[in-house]
N, C-alpha and C positions, 0 to 999 in steps of 0.2 A: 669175356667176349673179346676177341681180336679185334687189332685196328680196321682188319679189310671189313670185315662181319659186321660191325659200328657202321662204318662210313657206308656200306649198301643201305645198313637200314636207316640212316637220318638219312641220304637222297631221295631213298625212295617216298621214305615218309615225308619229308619237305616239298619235294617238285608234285608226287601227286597231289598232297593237300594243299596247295599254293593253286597248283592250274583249276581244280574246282571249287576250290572258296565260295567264289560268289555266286555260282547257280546251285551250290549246295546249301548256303545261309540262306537263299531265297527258299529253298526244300522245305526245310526246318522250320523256319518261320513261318510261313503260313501255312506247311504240316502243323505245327502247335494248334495253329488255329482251327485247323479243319477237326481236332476233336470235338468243336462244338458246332461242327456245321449244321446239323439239324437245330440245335438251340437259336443257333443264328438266324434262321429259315425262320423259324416261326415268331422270333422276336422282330425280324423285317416286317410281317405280315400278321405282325398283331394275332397272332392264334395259337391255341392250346389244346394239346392232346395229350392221352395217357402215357406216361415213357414206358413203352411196349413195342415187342417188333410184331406182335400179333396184327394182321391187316383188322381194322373194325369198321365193316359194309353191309350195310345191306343189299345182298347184292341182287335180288331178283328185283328188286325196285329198281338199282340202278343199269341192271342192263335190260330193261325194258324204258329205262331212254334211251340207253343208248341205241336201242333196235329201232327206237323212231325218226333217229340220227344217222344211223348209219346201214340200218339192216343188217342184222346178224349170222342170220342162216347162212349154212355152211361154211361156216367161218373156224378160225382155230383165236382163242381167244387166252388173254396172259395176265393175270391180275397179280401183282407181287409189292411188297410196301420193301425199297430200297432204304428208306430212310425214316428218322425216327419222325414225320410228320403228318400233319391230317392229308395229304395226297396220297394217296398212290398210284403206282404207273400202270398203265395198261395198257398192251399189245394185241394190235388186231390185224391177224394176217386176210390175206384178203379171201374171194368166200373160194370156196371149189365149187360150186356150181358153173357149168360153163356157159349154159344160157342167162346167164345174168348181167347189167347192164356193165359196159367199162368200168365205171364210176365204184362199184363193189369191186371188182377184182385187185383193188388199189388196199396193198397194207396201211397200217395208219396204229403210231402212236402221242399218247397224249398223257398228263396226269388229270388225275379225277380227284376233286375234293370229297370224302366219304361222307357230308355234313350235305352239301349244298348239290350235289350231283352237278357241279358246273365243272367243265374240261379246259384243261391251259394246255397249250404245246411246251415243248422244252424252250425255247426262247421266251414266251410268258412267264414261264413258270420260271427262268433263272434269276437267280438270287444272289446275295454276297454270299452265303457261304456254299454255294456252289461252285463259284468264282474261285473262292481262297481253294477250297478241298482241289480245284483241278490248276491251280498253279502252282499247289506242291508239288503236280508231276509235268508242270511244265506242257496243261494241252493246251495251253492258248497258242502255243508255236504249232502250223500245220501237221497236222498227222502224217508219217510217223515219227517226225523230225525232233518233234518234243519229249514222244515217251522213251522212244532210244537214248535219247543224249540226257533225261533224268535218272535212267535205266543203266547207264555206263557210269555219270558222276556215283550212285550208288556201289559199285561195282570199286571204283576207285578210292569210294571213301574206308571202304571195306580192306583193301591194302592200307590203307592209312591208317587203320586202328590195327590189324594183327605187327605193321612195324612199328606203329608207335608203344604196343606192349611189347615188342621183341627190344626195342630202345630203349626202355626204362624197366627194364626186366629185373635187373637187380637192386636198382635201388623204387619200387616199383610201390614197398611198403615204406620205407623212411622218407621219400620225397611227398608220399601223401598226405603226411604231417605235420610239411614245411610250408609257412607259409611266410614270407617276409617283404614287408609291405614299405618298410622304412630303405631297403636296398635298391642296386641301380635302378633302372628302367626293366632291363629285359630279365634278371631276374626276378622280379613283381610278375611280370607275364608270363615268365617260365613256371614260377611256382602257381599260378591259375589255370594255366593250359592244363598242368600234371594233375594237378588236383582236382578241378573241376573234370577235364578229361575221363580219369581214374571211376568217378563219382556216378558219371552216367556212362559208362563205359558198357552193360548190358545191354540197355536202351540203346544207343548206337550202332552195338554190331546186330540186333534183331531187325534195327531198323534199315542199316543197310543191307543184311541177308534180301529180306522179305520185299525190300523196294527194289533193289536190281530183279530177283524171281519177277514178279507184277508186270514188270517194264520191260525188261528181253527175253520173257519165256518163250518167244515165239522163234527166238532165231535159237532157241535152244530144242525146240519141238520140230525144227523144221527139216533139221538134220535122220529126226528118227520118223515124218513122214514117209521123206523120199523114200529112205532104204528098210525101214522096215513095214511098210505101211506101202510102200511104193506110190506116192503121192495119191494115196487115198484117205482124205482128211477126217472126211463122215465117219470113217471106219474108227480111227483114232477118237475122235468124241464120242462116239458110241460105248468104245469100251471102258472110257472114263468116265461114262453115266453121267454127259453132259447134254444128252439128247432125249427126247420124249419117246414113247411110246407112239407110233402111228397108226390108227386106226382108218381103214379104208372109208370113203367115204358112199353113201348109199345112193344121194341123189334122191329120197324119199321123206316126204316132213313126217318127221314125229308128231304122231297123233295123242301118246300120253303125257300127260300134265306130268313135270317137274319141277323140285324145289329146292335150289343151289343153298341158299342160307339150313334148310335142312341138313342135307351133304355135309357143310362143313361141319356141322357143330355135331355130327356123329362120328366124323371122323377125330375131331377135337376129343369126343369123351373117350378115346379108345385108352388114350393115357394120360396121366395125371401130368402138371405144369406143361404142358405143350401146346405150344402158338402156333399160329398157321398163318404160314409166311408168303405164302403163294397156293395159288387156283387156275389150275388150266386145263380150259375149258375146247372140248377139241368136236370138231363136226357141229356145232352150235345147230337145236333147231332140228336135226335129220337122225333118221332110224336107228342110226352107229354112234349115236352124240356118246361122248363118252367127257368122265369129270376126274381130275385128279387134282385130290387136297393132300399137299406137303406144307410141312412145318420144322421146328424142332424146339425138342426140350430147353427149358429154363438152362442158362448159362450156370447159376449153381447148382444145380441140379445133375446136369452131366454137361460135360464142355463138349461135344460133339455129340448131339444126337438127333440127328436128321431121319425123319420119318414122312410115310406116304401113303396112301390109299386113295386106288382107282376104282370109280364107279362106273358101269353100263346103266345108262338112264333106262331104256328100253324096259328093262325088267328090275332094276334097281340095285342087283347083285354087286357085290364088292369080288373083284375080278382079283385085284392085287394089292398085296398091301406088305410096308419096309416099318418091320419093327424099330425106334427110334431107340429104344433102351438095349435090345438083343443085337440085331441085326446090322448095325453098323461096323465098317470093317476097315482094313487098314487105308484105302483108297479114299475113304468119307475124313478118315482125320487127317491124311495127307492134303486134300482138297482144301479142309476147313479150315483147321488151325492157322495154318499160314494168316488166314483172312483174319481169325479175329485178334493174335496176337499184333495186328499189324494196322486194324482199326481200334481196336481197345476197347472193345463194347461189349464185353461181359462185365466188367466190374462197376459201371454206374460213376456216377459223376467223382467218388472219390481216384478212381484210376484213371479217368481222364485230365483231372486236375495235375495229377503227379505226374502224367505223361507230357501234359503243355510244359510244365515247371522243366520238364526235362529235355523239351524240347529247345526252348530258351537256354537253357544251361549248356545245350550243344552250339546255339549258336556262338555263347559267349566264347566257347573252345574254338571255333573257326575264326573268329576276331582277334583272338590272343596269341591261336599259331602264325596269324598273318604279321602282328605285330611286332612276335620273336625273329621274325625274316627281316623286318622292316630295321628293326633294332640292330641285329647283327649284322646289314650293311650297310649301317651310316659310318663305318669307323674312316679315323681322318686320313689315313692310308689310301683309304678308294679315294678315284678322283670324281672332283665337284661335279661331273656331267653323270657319272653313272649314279652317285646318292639324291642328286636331282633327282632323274630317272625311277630310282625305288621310291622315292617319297612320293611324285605323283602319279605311280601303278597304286600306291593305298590307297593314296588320296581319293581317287575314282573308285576302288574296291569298298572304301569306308564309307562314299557318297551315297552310293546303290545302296547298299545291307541298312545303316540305319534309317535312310528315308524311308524304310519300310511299314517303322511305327508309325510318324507321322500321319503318311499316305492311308495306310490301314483306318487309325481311327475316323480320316475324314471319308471315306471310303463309307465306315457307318452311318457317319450323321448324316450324307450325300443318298445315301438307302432307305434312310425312314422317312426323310423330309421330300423325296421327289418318289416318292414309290404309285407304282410300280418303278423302279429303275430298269429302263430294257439293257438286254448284252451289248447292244452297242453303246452305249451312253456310260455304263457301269466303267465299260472298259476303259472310253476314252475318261472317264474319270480317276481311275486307278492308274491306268499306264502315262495319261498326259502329266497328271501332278507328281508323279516319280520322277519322270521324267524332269520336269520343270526342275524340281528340286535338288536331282543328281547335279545337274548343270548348273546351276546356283552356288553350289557346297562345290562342286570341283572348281569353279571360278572364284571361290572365296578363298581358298587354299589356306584353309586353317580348320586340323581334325578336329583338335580341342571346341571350337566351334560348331563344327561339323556335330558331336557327338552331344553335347550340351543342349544346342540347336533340336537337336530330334527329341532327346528325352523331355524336354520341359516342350514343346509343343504337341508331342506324343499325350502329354499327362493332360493339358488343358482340353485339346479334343476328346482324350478320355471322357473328361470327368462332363465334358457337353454332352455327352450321346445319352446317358439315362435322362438329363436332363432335354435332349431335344423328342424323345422318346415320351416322356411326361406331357410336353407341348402338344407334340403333331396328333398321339393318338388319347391322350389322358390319361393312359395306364402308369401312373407312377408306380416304382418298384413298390413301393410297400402296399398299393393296391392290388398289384398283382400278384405280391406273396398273399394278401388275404383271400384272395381268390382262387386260389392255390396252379394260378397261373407260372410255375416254377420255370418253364423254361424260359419264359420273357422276363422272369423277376431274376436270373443267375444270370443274363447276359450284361444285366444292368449292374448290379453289383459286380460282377466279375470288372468289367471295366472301372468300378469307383473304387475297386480292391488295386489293379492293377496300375491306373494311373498314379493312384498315393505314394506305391514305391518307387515306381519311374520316379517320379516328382522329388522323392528324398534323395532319390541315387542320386540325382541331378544336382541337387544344394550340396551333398557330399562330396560330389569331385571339384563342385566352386568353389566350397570353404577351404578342400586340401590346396588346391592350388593356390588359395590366396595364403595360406597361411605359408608353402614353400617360395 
């Protein structure tokens, strides 16, 4: 490689990975975490469900409360389980009848617990790991402020890995088996970044493909509205089978008895391993009522196989129906795949585990390119005002990123022990004590501290949250394993697994230092 050829690809690689550091370490870090956002959900709230995306309702029980609550007729009705927990969500748009009171004409959603038929709103119903899962993409910052700018840093991180392999292209396999630990400073970091870098090097660029897609597909779709579409939007989702089926509405109550729990579970037997992921429910109550059960096949089974069957209540007939093993086409895997290579919920808690682990591994990479910057402008050449200057850009870079652990575990203990925790309170709990702590750690001006400081307080809030979990609700983890309560008995151990090592890392870089 030429000198000019070199020097484009360490700027571009350097200045882009330098400017998003810190809103991409924030990414990553509580991306890791959000693979157990459901686990999280129900270990918040004390409860346990089958790990299935299959919805499990009784649903003529339950929407015959809800018809006591809200009146149903003529309504278009949206029953779907977004996540792996005993809620799910449901949308109720408002009725079409148009002699009917203001009060119904008003949409309304909420999640329904499938146990207790009792209803939360989204602000009831948020959680920490709703929290973490939406500050991977940065929506606590005003819409659309947040998803663009997590939507771009991905976009950028994405230069950042094809010139950091255009950088190390040649020595790309001998540098990945270097590793020397007894050398300078920025050698140690050099040989971490490459290595570690190299290591989840797939993991990273899927993760920044599929999070830039997610986050500015819309300024990418908006160009082929105008001109191909000519700013007709409907049209564009329509042909991407992101829209329902309309059936006209009658205005006439159905007079025959129907049975939604029936429905599904005929639709269910049509093929073998197939869940049913959603029911919607259209003209609810009237002549035209019409019912459609989608699902799809088991993730081993077939990795895209999204299937559907619409019913006419009237006379009972199966009107239409999307083979989920045949009929699936290239538009269904373009749609899906993206999603689950990018939530990771086909392989069960072993691929989610090695996803977190990878995720932390990338953060370590953004910590180590930062500190190869930091390293290579302290030389005694520059003058004292500008190595000031890079020492406290880290400084404040180093303060944010690892108060993250800290903040995180008590973020737990602060969820079990005052729960419900509302959004407002979670937040100012999350954002005020990061806060606190950035300003702390930047005013102490010592990284060594700085980093010591998080890990070994990281670990001991760890290693409290099974144990405040055991207190507040009595479920000690080995309770809960006997109970086969798994996803409240993983989040507890996951944190007594995860503290232990924090905890060693932390004695590791005391003892090195004391002994250098």
């Amino acid at each position: 490689m030429n000198n000019r050829n070199y020097n484009i690809y360490f700027h571009t690689h350097t200045v882009s990975g330098i400017v998003i550091s810190v809103v991409l370490f924030v990414i990553f870090f509580a991306g890791s975490f959000s693979f157990f956002r459901d686990d999280i959900n129900n270990w918040e709230r004390n409860e346990s469900t089958a790990i299935t995306k299959e919805i499990q309702l009784d649903y003529d029980k339950a929407l015959k409360k809800l018809d006591k609550e809200y009146v149903l007729h003529g309504r278009n009705i949206t029953i779907s389980k977004p996540s792996n927990e005993r809620r799910v969500a449901v949308y109720m748009e408002g009725t079409k009848d148009t002699l009917a009171p203001a009060k119904q004409k008003e949409g309304s959603f909420f999640y329904l617990d499938t146990k207790t038929f009792k209803t939360f709103t989204y602000e009831q119903s948020y959680s920490l790991g709703e929290f973490l899962y939406r500050l991977h993409f940065l929506a606590q910052i005003p819409y659309p402020v947040g998803y663009y700018l997590s939507g771009f840093v991905a976009l950028f991180f994405l230069f950042a890995i094809v010139t950091g392999v255009l950088l190390h292209w040649k020595k790309i396999v001998s540098n990945f088996y270097i590793f020397r630990p007894k050398e300078k400073l920025k050698t140690l970091w050099t040989d971490a970044h490459t290595a570690l870098g190299m290591i989840g090097l797939p993991f990273q660029f899927v993760y920044a493909v599929t999070g830039a897609f997610f986050m500015i597909k819309l300024l990418i779709v908006a160009p082929a509205v105008m001109t191909l579409y000519k700013g007709d939007q409907d049209k564009l989702y329509k042909e991407l089978e992101y829209t329902d089926p309309d059936y006209k509405f009658d205005n006439k109550k159905l007079t025959v008895p129907f049975n939604i729990d029936q429905l599904v579970a005929k639709a269910k037997s049509n093929w073998k391993d197939f869940e049913i992921t959603r029911v919607f429910i259209q003209n609810y109550g009237d002549t035209n009522m019409h019912v459609l059960v989608e699902g799809e096949m088991l993730s081993s089974k077939k990795f895209t196989g999204i299937g559907k069957v619409v019913y006419r209540i009237a006379d009972g007939k199966e009107i239409a129906k999307k083979n989920p093993v045949t009929q699936n086409n290239y538009l269904d895997v373009v749609k899906n795949v993206l999603y689950k290579i990018h939530f990771g919920d086909y392989g069960g808690y072993a691929l989610r585990i090695i996803s977190f682990v990878l995720g932390i591994i990338t953060c370590f990479v953004i910590i180590s390119g930062v500190m190869i910057w930091l390293v290579a402008r302290q030389k005694n050449n520059l003058p004292e005002k500008k190595r000031r200057f890079n020492a406290a850009v880290v400084r404040i870079y180093l303060a944010i990123c690892l108060s993250m652990y800290p903040i995180t575990a008590l973020a737990f203990i602060g969820s079990k022990i005052f729960y419900p925790l509302s959004q407002s309170n979670l937040f100012s709990l999350y954002f005020g004590g990061w806060l606190l702590l950035t300003l702390f750690f930047i005013l102490k001006k010592n990284d060594a501290f700085t980093n010591r400081f998080c890990l070994i307080s990281g670990s001991i809030l760890g290693f409290l949250i099974p144990i405040t979990n055991g207190i507040v609700s009595g479920n000690w983890f080995w309770n809960s394993f006997m109970q086969n309560h798994i996803q409240v008995f993983f989040i507890d151990v996951f944190w007594i697994i995860l503290a232990s090592l924090t905890l060693y890392i932390s004695f590791t870089l005391k003892s090195k230092k004391a002994v250098s």
